[in-house]
C-alpha positions in Angstrom: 147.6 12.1 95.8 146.6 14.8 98.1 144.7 17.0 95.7 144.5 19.6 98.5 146.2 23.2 98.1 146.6 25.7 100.3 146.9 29.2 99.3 147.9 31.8 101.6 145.4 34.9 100.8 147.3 38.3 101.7 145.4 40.3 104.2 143.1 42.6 103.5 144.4 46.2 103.2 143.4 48.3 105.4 141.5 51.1 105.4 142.7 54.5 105.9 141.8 56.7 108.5 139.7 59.9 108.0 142.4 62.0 108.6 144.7 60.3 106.2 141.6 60.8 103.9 141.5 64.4 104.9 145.1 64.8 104.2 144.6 63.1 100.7 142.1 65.0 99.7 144.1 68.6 100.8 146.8 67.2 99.0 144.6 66.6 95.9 143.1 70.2 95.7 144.7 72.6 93.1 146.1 75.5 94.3 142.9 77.5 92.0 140.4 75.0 93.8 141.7 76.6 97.1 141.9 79.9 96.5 138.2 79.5 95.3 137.3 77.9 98.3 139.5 81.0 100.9 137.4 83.4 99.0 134.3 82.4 99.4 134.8 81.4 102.7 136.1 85.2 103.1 133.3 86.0 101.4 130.2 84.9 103.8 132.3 85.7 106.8 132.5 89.2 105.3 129.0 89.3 104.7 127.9 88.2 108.3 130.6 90.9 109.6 128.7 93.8 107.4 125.2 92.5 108.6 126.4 92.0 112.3 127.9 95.9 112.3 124.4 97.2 110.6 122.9 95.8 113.6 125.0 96.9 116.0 125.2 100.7 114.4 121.4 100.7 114.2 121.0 99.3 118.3 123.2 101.5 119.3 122.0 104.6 117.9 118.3 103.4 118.3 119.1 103.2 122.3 119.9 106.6 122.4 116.5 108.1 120.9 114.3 105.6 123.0 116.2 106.3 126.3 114.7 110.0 125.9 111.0 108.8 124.0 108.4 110.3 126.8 105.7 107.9 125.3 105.6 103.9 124.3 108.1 104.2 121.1 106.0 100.8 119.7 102.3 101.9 120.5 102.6 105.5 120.1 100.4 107.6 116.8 102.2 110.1 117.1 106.3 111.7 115.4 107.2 114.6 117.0 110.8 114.7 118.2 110.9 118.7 118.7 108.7 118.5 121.6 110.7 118.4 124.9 110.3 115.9 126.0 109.8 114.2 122.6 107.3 111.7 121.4 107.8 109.6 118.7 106.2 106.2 118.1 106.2 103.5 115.2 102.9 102.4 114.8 101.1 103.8 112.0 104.4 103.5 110.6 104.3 99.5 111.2 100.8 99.4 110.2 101.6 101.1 107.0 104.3 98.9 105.9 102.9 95.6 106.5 99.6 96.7 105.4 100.5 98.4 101.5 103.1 95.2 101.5 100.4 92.7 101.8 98.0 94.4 99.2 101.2 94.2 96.9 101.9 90.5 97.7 98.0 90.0 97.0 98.2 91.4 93.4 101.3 90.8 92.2 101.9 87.1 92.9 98.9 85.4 91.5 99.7 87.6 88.3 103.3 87.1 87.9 102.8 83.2 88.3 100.1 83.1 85.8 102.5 85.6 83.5 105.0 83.2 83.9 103.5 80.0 83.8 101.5 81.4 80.4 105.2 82.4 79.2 107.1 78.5 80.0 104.1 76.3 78.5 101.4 78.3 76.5 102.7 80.9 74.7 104.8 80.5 71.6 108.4 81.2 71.5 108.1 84.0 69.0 105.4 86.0 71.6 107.2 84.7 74.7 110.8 86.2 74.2 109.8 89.9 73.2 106.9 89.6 76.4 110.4 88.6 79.0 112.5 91.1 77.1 109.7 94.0 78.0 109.3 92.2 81.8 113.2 92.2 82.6 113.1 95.9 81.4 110.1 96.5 83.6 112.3 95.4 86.1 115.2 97.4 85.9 113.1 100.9 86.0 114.3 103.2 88.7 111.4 103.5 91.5 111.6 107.0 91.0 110.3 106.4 87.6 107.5 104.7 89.2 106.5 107.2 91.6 106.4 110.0 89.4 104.0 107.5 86.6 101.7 106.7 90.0 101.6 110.5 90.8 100.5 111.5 87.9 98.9 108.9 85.4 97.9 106.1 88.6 96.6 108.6 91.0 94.2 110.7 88.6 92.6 107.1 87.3 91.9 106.0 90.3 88.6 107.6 91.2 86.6 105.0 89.2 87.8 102.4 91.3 87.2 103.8 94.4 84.1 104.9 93.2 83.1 101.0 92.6 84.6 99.6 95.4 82.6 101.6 97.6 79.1 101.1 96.1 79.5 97.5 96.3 82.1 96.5 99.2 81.4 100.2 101.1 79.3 98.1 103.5 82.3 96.2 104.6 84.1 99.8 106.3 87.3 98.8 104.7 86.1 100.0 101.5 83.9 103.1 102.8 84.9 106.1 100.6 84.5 109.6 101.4 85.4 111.0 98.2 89.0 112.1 99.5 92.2 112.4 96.9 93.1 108.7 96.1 96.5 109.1 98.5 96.0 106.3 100.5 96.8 102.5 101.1 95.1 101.1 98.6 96.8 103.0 95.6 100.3 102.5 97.7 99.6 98.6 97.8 98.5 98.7 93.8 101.6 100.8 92.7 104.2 98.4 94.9 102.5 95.7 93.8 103.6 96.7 90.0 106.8 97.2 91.1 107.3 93.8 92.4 105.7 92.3 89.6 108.4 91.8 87.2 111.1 90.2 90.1 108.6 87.8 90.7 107.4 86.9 86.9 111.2 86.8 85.8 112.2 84.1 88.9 109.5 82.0 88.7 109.5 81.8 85.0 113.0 80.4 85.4 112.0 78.0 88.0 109.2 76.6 85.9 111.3 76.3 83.0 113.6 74.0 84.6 111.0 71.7 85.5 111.7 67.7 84.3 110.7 67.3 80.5 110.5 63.6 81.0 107.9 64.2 83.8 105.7 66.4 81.6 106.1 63.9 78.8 105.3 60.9 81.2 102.1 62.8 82.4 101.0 63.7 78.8 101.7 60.4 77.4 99.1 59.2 80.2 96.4 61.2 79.4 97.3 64.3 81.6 95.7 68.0 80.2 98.3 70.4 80.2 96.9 72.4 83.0 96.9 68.7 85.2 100.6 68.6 83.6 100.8 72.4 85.3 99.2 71.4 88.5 100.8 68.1 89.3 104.6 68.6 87.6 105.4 71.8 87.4 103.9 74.0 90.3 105.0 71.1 92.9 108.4 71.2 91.1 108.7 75.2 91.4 107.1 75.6 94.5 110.2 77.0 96.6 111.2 79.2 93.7 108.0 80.6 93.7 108.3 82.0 97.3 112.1 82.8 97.1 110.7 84.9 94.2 107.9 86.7 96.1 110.1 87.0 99.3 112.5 89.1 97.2 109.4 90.9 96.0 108.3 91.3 99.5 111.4 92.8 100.6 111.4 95.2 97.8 107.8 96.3 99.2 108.8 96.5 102.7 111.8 98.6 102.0 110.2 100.5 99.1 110.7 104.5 99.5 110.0 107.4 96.9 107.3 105.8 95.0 105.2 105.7 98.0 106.7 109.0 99.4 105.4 110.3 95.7 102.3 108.8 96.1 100.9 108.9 99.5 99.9 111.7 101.2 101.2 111.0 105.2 99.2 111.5 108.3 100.2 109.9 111.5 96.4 108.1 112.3 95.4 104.9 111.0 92.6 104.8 108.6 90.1 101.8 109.2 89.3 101.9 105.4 92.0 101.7 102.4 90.4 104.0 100.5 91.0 107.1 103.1 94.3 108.8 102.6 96.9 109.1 105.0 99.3 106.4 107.1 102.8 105.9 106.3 105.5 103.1 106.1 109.2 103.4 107.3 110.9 104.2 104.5 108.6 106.8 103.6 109.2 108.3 106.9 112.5 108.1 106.8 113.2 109.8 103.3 111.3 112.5 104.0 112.0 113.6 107.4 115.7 112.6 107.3 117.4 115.6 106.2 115.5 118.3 108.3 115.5 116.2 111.5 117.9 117.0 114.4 120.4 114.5 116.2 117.8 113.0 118.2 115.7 113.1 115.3 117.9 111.1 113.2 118.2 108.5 115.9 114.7 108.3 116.5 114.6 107.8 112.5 117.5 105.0 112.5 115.2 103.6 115.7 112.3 102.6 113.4 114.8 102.0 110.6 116.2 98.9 113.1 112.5 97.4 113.0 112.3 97.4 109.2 115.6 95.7 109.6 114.2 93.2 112.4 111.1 92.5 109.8 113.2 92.0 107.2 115.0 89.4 108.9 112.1 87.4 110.0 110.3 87.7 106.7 113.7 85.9 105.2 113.7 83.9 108.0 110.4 83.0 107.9 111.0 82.3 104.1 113.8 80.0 104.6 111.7 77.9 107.0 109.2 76.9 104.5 111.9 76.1 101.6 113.5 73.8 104.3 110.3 72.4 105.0 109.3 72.0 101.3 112.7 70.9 100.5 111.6 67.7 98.5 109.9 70.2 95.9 113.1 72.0 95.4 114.7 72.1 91.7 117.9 71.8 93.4 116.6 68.4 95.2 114.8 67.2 91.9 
């Protein structure tokens, strides 16, 4: 007996197509799932619209003040756009800005990771809640608010400082002190960088609160300290959150106008010590020269307000390269 069978095996279906997937998968969305998906399309179209009209408004009306600058409008100390011809230049104004930013990001981000690294795993819940509730308020206060506390309670108690950094760093020149009013960079950098604190404190204390339990666990179990727990888990883990946080700080700096036009007194030169007053950033120049400047005035002001903008796109820029780069420490990635 031929104990052979044979079977006939159906073939194998086949596959479909991607755009018989694509057409599957259209025909699978609900009708909320696509108008979710139409508005936020809409949405960042409309958002690169707004941004790409900003920048054509500001190049546009920046060309017509530097077409009639009689000096270099990059290199030039000097803003005087009644003159005929005018003169007008940005570079105290540059120097200002990136100077009292960087003082700011110096202070206030060390601090506000520490704050909120003290708040996520040392502090007990009882003393960490009312300590975020009083950050997120610090947060929300107008800058206004802030220049008018740094005129009149920062500025006045400033003196000892100055006073101490220039008997023991006066030798350095950036330091040096001639016993002016305490209007200058410095006390700028030191008032933003309170400003900027709480954004920073209240983002990365988020981050690091999202960090892996089971990680934190695993390392303790193995013998880790807490701050080796800190170091090795969680500050890895945060790492991108932690400069998305201080680039929303740093943008708050940059762009940062009546607490430093409270607080600073202006001068178009550029001090080689911190301590001197005088200098001045863009915003500060803007806000106060804005509503008593002429047509070509204004342009000329709209002019250096299209290099914040151009700074403020390659700091975010800049920004985005180094999350990219550090994407594998990204909560998102985790």
């Amino acid at each position: 007996m031929d104990t052979t069978q044979i079977t006939d095996t159906p073939p194998p279906n086949p596959q479909p197509t991607v755009a018989e997937q694509k057409r599957a998968a259209r025909g699978a969305t609900r009708p909320g799932d696509r108008i979710f998906l139409g508005l936020s399309r809409g949405s960042g179209i409309l958002l690169l619209a707004i941004m790409a009209a900003i920048a054509v408004f500001l190049t546009y009306r920046a060309s017509i003040a530097i077409s009639k600058d009689d000096a270099n409008f990059l290199t030039t100390f000097e803003w005087n756009t009644g003159l005929l011809p005018p003169k007008f230049g940005i570079a105290v104004l540059a120097f200002g800005t990136v100077v009292s930013s960087i003082i700011a990001m110096v202070i206030a981000v060390p601090i506000a990771v520490a704050i909120a690294l003290f708040l996520t795993h040392y502090a007990p819940r009882r003393l960490s809640g009312p300590i975020a509730y009083v950050i997120d308020l610090l947060a929300a206060v107008p800058s206004i608010v802030y220049g008018l506390w740094g005129a009149l309670i920062l500025v006045p108690h400033m003196n000892g400082l100055y006073g101490w950094l220039d008997d023991y760093l006066g030798w350095t020149g950036i330091f040096d002190w001639q016993g002016g009013a305490p209007r200058s960079m410095l006390t700028v950098g030191i008032l933003l960088a309170i400003m900027i604190l709480p954004i920073i404190t209240n983002v990365s204390r988020e981050v690091f609160r999202q960090a892996p339990q089971m990680i934190e666990e695993a390392a303790l179990a193995l013998g880790a300290t807490r701050w080796e727990v800190i170091r090795m888990a969680v500050i890895p883990f945060g790492r991108s959150g932690v400069i998305s946080a201080s680039m929303l700080g740093l943008g708050r700096a940059l762009g940062e106008t009546m607490a430093v036009a409270t607080v600073l007194s202006p001068t178009f030169t550029i001090q080689a010590s911190l301590l001197d007053p005088g200098g001045g950033t863009f915003a500060q120049n803007i806000a106060s020269k804005f509503s008593e400047a002429s047509d070509l005035g204004r342009d000329a002001l709209i002019a250096s307000g299209l290099v914040l903008f151009v700074i403020t796109l390659l700091v975010n820029g800049a920004a985005r390269m180094i999350i990219a780069r550090r994407k594998e420490y990204s909560g998102a990635n985790a």
